[in-house]
C-alpha positions in Angstrom: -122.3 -95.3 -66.8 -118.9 -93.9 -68.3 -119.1 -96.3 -70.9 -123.2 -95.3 -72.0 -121.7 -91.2 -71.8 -118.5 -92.0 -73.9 -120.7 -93.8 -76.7 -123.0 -91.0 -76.2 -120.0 -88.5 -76.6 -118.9 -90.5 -80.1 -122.1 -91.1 -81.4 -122.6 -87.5 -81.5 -119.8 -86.5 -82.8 -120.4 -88.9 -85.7 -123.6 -88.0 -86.2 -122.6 -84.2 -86.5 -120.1 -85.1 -90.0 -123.3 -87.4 -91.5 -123.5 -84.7 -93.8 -119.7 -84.6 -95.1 -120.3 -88.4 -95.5 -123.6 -88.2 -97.6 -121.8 -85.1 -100.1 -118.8 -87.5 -100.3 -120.3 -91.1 -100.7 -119.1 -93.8 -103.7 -121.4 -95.3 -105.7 -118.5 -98.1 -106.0 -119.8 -101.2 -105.2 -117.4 -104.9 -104.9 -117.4 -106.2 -108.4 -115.4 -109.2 -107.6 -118.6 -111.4 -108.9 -119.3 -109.8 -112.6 -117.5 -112.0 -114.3 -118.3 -115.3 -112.4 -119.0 -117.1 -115.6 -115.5 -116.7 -116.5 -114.0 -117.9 -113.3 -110.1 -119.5 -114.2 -110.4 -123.0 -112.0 -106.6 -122.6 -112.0 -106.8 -119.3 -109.7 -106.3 -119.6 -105.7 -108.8 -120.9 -103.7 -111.3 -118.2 -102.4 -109.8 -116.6 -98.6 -111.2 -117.6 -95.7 -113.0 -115.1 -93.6 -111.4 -114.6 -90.2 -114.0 -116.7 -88.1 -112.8 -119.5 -90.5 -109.3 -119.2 -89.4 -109.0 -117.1 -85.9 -110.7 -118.1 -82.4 -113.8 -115.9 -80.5 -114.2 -114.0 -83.2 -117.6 -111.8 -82.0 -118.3 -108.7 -84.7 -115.7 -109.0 -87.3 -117.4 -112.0 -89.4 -117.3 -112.1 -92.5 -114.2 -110.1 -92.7 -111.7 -111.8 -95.0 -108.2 -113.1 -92.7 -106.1 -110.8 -95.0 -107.3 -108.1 -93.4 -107.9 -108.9 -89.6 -104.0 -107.8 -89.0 -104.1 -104.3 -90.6 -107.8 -103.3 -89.3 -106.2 -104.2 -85.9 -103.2 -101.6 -86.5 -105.0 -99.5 -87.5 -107.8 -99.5 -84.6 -104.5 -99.0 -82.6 -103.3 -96.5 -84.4 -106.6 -94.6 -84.3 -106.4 -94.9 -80.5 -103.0 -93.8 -79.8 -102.4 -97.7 -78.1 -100.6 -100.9 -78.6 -102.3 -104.7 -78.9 -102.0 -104.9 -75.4 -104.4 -102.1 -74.5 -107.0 -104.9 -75.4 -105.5 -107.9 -75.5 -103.8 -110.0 -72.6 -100.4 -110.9 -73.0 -98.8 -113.4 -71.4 -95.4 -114.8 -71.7 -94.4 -112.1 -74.0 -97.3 -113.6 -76.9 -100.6 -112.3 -77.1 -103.9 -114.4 -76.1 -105.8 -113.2 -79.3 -109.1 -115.1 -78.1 -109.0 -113.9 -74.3 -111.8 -111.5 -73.1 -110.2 -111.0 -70.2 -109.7 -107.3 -70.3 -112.9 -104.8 -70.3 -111.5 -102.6 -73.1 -112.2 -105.2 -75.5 -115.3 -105.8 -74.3 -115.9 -102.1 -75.2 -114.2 -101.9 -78.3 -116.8 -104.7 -79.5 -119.5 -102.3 -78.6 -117.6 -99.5 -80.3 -117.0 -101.6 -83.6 -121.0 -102.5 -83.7 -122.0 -98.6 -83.4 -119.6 -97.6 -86.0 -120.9 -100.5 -88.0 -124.5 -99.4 -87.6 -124.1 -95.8 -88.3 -121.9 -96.8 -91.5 -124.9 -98.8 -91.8 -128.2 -96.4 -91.9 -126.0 -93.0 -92.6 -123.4 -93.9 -95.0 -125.2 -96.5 -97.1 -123.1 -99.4 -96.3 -119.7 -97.6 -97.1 -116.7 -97.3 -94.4 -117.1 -93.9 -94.1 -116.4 -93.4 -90.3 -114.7 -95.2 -88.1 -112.7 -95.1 -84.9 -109.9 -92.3 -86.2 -113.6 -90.0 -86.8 -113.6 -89.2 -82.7 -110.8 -90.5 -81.6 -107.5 -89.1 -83.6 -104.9 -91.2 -81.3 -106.7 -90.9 -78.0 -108.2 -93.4 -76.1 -111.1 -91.2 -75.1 -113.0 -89.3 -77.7 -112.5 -85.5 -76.9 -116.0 -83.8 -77.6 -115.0 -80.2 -77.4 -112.1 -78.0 -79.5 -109.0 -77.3 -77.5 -108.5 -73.4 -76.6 -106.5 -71.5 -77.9 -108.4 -72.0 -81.4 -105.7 -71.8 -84.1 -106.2 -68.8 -86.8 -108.2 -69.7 -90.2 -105.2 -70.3 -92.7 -105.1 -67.2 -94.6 -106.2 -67.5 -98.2 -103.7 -66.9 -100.9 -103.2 -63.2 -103.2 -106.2 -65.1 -105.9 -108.7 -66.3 -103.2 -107.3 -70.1 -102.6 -105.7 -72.1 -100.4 -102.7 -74.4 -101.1 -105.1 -76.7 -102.0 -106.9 -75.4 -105.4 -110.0 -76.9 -106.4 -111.1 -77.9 -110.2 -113.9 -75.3 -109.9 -112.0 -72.8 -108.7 -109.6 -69.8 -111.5 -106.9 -72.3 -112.1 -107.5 -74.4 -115.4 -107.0 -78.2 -114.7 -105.6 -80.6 -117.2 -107.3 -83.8 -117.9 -105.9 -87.5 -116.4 -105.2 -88.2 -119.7 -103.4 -85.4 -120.2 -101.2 -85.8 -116.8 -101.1 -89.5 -117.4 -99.7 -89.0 -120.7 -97.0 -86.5 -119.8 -96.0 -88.9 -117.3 -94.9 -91.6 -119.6 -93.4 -89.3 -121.9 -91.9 -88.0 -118.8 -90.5 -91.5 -117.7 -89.1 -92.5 -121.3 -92.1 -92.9 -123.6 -94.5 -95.7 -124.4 -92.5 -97.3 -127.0 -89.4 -98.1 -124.5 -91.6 -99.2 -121.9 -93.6 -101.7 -124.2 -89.7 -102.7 -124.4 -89.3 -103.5 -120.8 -89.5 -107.5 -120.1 -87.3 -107.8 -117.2 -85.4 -105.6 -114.1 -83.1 -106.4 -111.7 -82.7 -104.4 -108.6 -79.7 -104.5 -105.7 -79.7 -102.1 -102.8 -80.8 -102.0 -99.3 -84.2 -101.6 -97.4 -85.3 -100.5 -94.1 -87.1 -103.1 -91.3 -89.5 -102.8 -88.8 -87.0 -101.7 -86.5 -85.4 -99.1 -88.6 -82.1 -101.1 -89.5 -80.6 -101.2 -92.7 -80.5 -104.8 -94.6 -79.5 -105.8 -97.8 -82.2 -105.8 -100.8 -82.6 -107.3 -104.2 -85.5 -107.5 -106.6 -86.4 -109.4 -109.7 -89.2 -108.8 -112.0 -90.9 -110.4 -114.7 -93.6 -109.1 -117.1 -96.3 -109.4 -117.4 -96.6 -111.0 -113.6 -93.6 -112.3 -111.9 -91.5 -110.9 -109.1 -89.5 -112.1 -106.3 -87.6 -109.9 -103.7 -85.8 -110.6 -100.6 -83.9 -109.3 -97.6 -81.4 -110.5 -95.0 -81.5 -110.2 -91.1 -79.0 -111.4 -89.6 -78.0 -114.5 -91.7 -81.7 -114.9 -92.1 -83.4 -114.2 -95.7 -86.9 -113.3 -96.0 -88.5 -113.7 -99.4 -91.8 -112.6 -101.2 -92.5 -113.9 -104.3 -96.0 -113.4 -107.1 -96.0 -115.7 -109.8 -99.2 -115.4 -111.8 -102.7 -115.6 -110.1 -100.6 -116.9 -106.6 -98.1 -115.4 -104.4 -96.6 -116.6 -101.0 -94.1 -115.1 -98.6 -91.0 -117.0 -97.3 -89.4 -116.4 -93.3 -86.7 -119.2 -93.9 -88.9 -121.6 -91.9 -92.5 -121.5 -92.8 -94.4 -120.5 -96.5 -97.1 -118.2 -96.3 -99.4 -117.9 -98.8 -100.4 -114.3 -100.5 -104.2 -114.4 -100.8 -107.2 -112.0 -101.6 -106.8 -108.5 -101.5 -103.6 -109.5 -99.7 -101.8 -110.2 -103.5 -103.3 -107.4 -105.5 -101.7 -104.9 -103.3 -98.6 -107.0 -103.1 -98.3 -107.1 -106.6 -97.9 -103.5 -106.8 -95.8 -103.4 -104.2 -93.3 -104.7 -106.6 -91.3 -100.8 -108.0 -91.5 -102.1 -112.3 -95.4 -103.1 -111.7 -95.8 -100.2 -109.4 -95.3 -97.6 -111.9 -94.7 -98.9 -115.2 -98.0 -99.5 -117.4 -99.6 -96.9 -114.5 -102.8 -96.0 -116.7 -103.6 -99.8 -117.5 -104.3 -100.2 -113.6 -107.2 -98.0 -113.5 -110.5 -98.1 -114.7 -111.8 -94.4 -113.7 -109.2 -91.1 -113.5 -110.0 -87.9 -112.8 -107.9 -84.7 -111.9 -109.3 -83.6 -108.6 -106.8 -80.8 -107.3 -104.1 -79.4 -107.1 -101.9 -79.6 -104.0 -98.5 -79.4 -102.5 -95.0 -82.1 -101.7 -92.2 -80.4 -99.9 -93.3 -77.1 -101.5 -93.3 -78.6 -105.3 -96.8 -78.0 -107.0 -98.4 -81.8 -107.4 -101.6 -82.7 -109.4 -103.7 -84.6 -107.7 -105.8 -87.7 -109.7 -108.4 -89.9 -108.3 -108.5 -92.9 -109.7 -110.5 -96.4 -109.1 -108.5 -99.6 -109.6 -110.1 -102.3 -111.8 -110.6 -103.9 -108.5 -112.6 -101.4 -107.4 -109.9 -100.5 -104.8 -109.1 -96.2 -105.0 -106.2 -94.1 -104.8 -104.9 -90.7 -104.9 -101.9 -90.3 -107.2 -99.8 -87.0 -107.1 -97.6 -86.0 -109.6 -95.7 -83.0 -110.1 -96.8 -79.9 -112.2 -93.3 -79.3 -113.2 -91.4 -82.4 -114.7 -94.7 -84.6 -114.7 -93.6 -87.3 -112.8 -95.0 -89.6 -110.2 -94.5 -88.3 -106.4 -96.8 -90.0 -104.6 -99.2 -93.0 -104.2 -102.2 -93.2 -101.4 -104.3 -95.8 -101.8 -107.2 -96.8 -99.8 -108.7 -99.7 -98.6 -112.2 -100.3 -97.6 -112.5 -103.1 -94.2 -115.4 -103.2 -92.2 -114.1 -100.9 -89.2 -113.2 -98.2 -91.7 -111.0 -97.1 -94.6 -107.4 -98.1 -94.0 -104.7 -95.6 -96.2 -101.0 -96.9 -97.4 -99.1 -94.2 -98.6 -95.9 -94.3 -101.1 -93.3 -92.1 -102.2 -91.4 -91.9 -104.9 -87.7 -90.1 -105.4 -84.5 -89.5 -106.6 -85.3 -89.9 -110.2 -82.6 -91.3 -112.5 -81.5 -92.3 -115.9 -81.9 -96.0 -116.5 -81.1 -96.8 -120.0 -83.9 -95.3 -121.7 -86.4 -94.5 -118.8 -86.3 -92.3 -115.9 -86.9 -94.6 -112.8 -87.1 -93.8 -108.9 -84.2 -94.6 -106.9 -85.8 -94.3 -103.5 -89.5 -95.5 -102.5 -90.6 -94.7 -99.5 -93.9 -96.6 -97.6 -95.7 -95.5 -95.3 -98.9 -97.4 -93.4 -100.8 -97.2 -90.6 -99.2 -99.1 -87.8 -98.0 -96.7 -84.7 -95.2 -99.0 -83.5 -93.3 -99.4 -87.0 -91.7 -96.4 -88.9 -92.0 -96.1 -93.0 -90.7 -98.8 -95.2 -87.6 -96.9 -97.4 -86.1 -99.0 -100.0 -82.8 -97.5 -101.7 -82.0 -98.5 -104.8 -77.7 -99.0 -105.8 -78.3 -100.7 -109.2 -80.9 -101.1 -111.5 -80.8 -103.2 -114.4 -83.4 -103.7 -117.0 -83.8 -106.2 -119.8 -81.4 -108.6 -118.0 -81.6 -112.4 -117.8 -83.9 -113.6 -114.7 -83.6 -116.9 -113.3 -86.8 -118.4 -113.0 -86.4 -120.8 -110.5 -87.0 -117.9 -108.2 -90.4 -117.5 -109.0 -90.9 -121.2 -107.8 -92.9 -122.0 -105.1 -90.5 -123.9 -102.3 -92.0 -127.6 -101.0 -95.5 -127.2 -99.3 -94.5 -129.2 -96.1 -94.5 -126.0 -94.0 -97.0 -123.8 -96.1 -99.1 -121.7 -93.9 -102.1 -119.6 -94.6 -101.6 -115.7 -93.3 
């Protein structure tokens, strides 16, 4: 009985935003077939889905492995939980395949209703999904809490901090901000110039300690990077169309979705060559970072994949990064940050970047740049894939 009125409780509360989903729906559809007559046979192998490669796998087929981990981070997330709300741990490791606890049982039943009303209401896009009811709580809440805060308080010409395109202020075009950012960053003609960088400084881990960094790049497509804890190094390397992670005792390869996103993970393909990532930009408002007007452009990867990007009004340059991606159980967000701007050479290049994703029990990701060096000499041995004996896939 509580479990029929709690998905009675969510389903109405997700049908009640149907109509914010319909006035905000993409006509983007997965492209990832339009140029099948073209396919490159030297490419990775197609990824698995996660029935392929995980056990008891109920509602999620179909789903490719890549993302199983972050749609279950975030699900936690969205809940306010840890794995262990659903999932049985024993001996310290987590029995993935037991159904011996009766929240997973419900969260199947949860994941097929937001499936269904994704479904017939949002024409097949992952426009709701657990976060929609319950915003870190285990139990949708179906009613406002009291006191009711006061409507924010427009400013002296009508608007919020927010500004719409429609609204009195005059927006530039993307090509426009896009532009001023390069100039802003050194100019097209000395970025065209950049072939290699070199990076030494220190990152942030899971549990918030300080390790040593470094980072190679390669245009138009190779990188390495890698980090020590404890005596241990930890690699991740794209070379190409393929990519693989290194722990010191297994490889792991980089797959699907999985390597696009790593790839721009890397800081000289993350923000160099910016407009030749996109395939649709539009200014879509104007907004505010630690009280610094930001325009905001919404933009569609060419893999269909879309993003915010913020930059500022002032000195044009690139503050901040959300992109979003699509999963079966709902749209999961990665934000980065970029700061502390300085001269390299000829460019003007972020010292500090800053990432942010949705997993409750790990803070942001801050890498901290002590050297940069561009047009250096890169050993590419680095970008070589170690033996295969222990090569996992993720």
């Amino acid at each position: 009985m509580k479990q029929n009125i709690l998905k009675l409780v969510a389903l109405g509360l997700l049908v009640s935003t149907a109509f914010v989903i319909v006035t905000s729906l993409s006509n983007a559809q997965v492209a990832g077939d339009q140029n099948s007559g073209t396919t490159n046979t030297q490419g990775p192998p197609p990824e698995k889905t996660v029935e392929q490669v995980f056990k008891n796998i109920k509602v999620l087929n179909g789903m490719p492995q890549s993302q199983l981990y972050p749609a279950m981070r975030f699900m936690a997330a969205s809940l306010g939980t840890q794995c262990g709300f659903c999932h049985i741990i024993k001996n310290g490791q987590i029995d993935s395949p037991a159904d011996d606890k009766p929240e997973k049982q419900t969260a199947r039943e949860m994941i097929r209703m937001v499936q269904e009303i994704n479904k017939t209401i949002a024409q097949g896009n992952p426009e709701v999904s657990c976060f929609t009811c319950h915003r870190g709580r285990t139990s949708p809440q179906g009613f406002p809490t009291l006191p009711l805060p006061s409507p924010r308080s427009p400013n002296a010409d009508g608007a919020t901090s927010r500004t719409a395109p429609n609204s009195r202020l005059v927006m530039p075009s993307a090509d426009d901000v896009l532009t001023r950012y390069i100039n802003a960053i050194g100019g097209k003609e000395a970025l065209d110039r950049i072939h290699s960088c070199v990076i030494k400084g220190t990152t942030s881990t899971a549990s918030g300690k300080l390790v040593p960094y470094e980072a190679d790049q390669m245009a138009p497509d190779k990188a390495y990077e890698s980090f020590a804890i404890q005596g241990r190094i930890f690699e991740r390397v794209i070379n190409g169309l393929g990519g693989w992670s290194n722990n010191g005792e297994a490889v792991t390869e980089l797959i699907g979705q999985q390597l696009a996103d790593q790839k721009l993970s890397f800081p000289l393909f993350m923000i160099l060559k910016l407009k030749d990532q996109y395939s649709s930009l539009r200014v879509s408002a104007q907004d505010k970072i630690d009280d610094r007007d930001v325009y905001v452009v919404t933009a569609i990867r060419s893999d269909n994949k879309r993003e915010r990007l913020y930059f500022d009004v002032e000195n044009g340059l690139l503050r901040r990064r959300i992109s979003y991606a699509p999963t079966m159980i709902g749209i999961i967000p990665q934000q980065t940050d970029f700061e502390d701007y300085r001269d390299v050479q000829s460019l003007k290049l972020p010292f500090s970047i800053r990432a942010s994703y949705v997993d409750a029990g790990s803070p942001p990701i801050t890498r901290k740049f002590e050297e940069i060096k561009l047009n250096v000499p890169v050993d590419g041995a680095r970008f070589e894939k170690p033996a295969a004996r222990n090569t996992l896939s993720p």
